[in-house]
C-alpha positions, 0 to 999 in steps of 0.5 A, a space after each residue: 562532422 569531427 564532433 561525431 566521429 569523437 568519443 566523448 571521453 577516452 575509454 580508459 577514464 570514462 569507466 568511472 563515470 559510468 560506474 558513478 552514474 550506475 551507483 547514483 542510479 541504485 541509490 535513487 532506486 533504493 530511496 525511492 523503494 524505501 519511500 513506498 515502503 514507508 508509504 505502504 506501511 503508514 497507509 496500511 495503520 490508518 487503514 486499520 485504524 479506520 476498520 477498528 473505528 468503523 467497528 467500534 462505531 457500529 457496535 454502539 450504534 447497533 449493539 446487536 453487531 458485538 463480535 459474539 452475535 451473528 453478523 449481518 448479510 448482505 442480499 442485494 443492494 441492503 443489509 439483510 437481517 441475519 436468519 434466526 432459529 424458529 423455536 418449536 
């Protein structure tokens, strides 16, 4: 029961074990923080690069899909060929 009653350390040296473990605990925080930022930024090229080859792809196999034509549209569950003008 004494073992209870007992601070751990005195008051007036435990203050610099706090402050270390509040500075272990920041620096953790901050590493873990640059981790995901260095995560999110590799994610994001390689998701880029995916949609330029994905692009890239659909231009060669449908060359009606080149940037300056009109894009397809999407009516349910297939791909619908865009409206053209009727010539008069």
């Amino acid at each position: 029961m004494t073992l209870l009653a007992a601070p751990a350390l005195p008051l007036h040296t435990a203050g610099k074990y706090v402050a270390g473990a509040y500075i272990v605990l920041v620096v953790m925080l901050v590493v873990y923080v640059g981790i995901m930022a260095l995560r999110t930024s590799r994610t994001r090229r390689e998701l880029s690069e995916l949609r330029q080859e994905l692009a890239d792809r659909e231009v060669r196999e449908n060359p009606a899909a080149a940037p300056g034509s009109p894009a397809p549209v999407r009516r349910g569950d297939r791909l619908a060929e865009p409206e053209r003008e009727v010539a008069r």
